[in-house]
C-alpha positions as CSV (number, residue, x, y, z in Angstrom):
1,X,-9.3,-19.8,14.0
2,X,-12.0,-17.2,13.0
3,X,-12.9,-17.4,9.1
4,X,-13.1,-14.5,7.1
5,X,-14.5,-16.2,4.1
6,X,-16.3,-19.3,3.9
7,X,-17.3,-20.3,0.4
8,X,-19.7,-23.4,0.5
9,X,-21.0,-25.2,-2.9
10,X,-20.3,-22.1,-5.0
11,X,-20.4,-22.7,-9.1
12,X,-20.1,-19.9,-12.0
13,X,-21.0,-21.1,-15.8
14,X,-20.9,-18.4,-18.4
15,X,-23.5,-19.9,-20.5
16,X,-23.3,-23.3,-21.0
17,X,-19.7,-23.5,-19.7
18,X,-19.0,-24.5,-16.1
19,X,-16.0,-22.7,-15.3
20,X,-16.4,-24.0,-11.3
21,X,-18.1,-26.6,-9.6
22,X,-19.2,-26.8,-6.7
23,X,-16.3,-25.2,-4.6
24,X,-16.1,-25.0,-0.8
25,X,-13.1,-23.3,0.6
26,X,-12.5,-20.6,3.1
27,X,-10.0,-18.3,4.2
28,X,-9.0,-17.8,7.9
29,X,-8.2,-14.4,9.6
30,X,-4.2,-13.7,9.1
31,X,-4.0,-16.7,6.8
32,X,-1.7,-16.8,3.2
33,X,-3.5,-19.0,1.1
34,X,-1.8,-19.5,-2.6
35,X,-3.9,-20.4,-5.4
36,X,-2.3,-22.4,-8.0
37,X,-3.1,-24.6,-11.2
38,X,-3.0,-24.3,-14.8
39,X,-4.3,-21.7,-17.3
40,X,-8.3,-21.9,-17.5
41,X,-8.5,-23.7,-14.6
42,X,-10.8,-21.0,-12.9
43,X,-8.4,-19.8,-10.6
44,X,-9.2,-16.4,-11.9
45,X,-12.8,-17.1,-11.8
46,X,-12.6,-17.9,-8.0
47,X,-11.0,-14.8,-7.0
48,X,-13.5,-12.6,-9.1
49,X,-16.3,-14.4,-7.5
50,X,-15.5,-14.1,-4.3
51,X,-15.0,-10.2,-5.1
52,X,-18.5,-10.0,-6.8
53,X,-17.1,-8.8,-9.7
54,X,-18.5,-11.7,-11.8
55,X,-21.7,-12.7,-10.2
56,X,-21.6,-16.6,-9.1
57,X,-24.5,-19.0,-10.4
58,X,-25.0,-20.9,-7.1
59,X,-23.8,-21.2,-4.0
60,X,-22.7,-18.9,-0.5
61,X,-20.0,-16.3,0.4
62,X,-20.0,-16.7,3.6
63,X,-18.3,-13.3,4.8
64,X,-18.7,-12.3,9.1
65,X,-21.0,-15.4,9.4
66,X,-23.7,-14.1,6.6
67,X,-24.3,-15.3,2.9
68,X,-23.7,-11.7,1.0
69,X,-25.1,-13.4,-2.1
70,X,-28.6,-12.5,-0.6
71,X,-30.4,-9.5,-2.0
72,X,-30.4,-7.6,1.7
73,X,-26.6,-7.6,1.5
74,X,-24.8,-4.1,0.4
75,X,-22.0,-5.6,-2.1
76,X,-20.3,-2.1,-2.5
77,X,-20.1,-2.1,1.3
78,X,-18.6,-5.9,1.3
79,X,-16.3,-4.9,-1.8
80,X,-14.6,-2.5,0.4
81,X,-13.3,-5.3,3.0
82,X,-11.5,-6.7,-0.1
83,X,-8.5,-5.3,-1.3
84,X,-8.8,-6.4,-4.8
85,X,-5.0,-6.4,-7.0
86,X,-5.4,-6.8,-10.7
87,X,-2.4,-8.7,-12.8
88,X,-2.7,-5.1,-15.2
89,X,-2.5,-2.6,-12.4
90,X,-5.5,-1.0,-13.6
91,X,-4.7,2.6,-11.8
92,X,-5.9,5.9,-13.0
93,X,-4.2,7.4,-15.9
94,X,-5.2,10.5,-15.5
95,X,-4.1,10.9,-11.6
96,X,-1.1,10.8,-10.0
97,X,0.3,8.1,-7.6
98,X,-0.7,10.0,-4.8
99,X,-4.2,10.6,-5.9
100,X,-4.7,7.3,-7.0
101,X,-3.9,6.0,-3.8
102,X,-6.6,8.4,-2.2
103,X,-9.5,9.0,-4.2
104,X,-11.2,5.5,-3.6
105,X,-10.5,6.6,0.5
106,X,-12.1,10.0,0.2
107,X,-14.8,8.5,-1.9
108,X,-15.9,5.2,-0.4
109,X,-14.4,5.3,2.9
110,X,-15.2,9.3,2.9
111,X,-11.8,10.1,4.3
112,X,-10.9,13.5,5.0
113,X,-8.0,14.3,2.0
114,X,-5.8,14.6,5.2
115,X,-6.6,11.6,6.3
116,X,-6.2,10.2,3.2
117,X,-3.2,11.5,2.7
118,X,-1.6,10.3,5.6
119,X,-3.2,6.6,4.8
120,X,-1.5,6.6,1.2
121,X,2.0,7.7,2.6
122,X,1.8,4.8,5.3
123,X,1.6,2.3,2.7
124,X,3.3,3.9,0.0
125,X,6.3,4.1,2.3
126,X,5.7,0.0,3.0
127,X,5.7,-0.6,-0.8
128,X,9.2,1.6,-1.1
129,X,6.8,3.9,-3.4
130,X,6.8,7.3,-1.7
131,X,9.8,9.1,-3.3
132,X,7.1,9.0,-6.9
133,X,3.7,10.9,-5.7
134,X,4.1,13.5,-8.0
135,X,4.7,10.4,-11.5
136,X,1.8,9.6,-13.5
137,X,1.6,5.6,-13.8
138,X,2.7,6.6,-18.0
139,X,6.2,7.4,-16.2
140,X,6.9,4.1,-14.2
141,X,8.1,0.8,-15.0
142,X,5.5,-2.1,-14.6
143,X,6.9,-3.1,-11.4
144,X,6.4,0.0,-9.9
145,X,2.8,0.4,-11.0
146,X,1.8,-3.0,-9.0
147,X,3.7,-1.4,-6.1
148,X,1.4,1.6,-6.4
149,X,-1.5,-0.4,-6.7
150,X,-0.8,-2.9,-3.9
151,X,-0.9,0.8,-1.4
152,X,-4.1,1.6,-3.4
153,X,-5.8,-1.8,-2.4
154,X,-4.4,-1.7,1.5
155,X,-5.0,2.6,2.2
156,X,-8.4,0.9,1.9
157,X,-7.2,-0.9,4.7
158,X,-9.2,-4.3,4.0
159,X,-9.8,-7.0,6.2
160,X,-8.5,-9.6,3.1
161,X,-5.9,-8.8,-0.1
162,X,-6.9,-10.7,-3.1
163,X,-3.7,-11.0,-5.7
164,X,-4.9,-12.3,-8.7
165,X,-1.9,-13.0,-10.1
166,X,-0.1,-9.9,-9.7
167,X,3.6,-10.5,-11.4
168,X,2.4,-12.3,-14.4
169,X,2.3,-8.7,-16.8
170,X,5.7,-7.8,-15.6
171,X,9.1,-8.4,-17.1
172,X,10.7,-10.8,-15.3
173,X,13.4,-8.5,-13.9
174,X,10.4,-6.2,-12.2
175,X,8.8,-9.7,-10.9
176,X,11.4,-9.7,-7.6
177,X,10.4,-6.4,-6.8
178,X,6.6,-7.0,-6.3
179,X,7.1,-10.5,-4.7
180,X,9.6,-8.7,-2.5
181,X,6.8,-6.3,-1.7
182,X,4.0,-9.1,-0.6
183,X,6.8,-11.4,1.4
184,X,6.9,-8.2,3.5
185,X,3.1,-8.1,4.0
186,X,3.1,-11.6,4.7
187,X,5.2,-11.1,8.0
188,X,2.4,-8.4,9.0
189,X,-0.6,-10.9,9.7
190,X,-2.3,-9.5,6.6
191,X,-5.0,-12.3,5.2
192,X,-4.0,-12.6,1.8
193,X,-5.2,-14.9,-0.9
194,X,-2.8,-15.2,-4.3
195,X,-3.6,-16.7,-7.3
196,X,0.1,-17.3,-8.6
197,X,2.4,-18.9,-11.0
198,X,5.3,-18.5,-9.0
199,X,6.0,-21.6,-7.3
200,X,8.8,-21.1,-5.2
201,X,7.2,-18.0,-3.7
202,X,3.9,-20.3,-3.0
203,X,6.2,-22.2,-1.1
204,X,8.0,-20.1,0.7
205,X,4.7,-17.5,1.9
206,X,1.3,-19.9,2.0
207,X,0.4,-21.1,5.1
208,X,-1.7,-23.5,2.7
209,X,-2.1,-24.1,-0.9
210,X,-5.0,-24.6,-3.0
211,X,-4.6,-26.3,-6.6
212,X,-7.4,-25.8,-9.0
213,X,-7.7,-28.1,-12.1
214,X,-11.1,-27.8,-14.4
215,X,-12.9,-25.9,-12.4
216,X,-12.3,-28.2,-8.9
217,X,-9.9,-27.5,-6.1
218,X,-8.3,-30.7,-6.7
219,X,-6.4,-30.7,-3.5
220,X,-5.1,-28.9,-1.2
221,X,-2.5,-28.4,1.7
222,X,0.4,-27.3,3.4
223,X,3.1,-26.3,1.1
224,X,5.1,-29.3,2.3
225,X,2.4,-31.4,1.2
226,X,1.6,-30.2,-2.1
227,X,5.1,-29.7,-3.5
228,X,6.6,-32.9,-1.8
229,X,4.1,-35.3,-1.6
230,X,1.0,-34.5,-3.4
231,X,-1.8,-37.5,-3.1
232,X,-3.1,-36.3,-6.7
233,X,-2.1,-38.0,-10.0
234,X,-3.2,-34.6,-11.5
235,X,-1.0,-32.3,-9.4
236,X,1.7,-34.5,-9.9
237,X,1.8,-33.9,-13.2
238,X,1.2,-29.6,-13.0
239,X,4.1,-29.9,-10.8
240,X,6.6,-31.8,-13.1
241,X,5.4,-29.7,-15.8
242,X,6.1,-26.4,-13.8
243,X,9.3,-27.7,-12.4
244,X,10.8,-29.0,-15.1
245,X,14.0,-29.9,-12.6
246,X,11.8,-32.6,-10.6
């Protein structure tokens, strides 16, 4: 299997507090990897870092076999390989869902606006979005702005989708919808790496999954594994905590 992402000894502090340590982890090319573990346990953290959106304090990114932590490497150009989906949607205000789902294509990818266009439709049609161009995000329900901003992220057509926990700000009606949405991307070969609460989608979609507690991956697995017959003391306990019916 070819890696996309190879993380090796990475650690962020923000000031004196180590929020990771020492991670190494990697993500493989059409691989669902689910990210799981209790608040604060730098789950977060792990996503932003790999997106250079928080700066790590040591370590390697390992992306297409060089370390894009060195000075010589163009993040803005990495960035772009990473579709990057926020748990608050954070799409334009001011634009429509059309235009939202173009503008970062015509301005970092410089698209044509036809081309563009014809991107955003693709995947606004794949996220059951394309009927609402013309709405401003103030006119749809919180389940259909993640749906908008899951096209955004993939018209950017990135080699990896980061979800950093994308259903956690919606009412729990609206979470089906948007876990609906990423099953379907799942069975498209898209590598995709979730940080999630929901469990039973974890174990339904990961092809492995990761649990984080203080800062370490703790362990990790096959979803058979880790919800059956977890080796940790510590992830036996998130789980029975999490499903309270175990």
């Amino acid at each position: 299997m070819e890696k996309v992402i190879d993380i090796q000894h990475l650690s962020k502090s923000f000031g004196t507090h180590e929020v990771l340590k020492d991670i190494d982890f990697s993500v493989e090319k059409g691989e669902v990897v689910c990210i799981i573990g209790s608040s604060g346990s730098g789950k977060s953290t792990l996503l932003r870092c790999i997106n250079l959106l928080e700066r790590p304090s040591g370590g390697q990114i390992i992306y297409n076999g060089e370390n894009i932590l060195e000075d010589k490497h163009n993040i803005h150009e990495y960035r772009t390989k990473l579709g990057m989906v926020f748990q608050q949607f954070n799409l334009f205000n001011n634009h429509n869902v059309l235009n939202n789902c173009t503008v970062g294509q015509v301005k970092v990818l410089k698209r044509s606006k036809e081309e563009a266009k014809k991107v955003a439709m693709k995947y606004l049609k794949v996220v059951e979005m394309d009927r609402f161009i013309n709405a401003k995000p103030k006119q749809l329900s919180g389940g259909q702005k993640q749906r908008v901003a899951i096209a955004r992220a993939l018209s950017m057509e990135p080699d990896v989708m980061l979800f950093d926990e994308p259903t956690s700000a919606l009412d729990p009606e609206m979470v089906g919808e948007v876990l609906k949405v990423m099953k379907e991307l799942v069975k498209t070969g898209l590598t995709m790496l979730i940080v999630t609460h929901e469990m039973e989608f974890a174990k339904d979609v990961a092809d492995r999954v990761v649990f984080m507690d203080g800062g370490v991956i703790a362990e990790e697995g096959s979803p058979e594994k880790i919800f059956n017959n977890p080796t940790q003391e510590r992830t036996r306990e998130f789980l029975k905590n999490t499903f309270k019916h175990i």
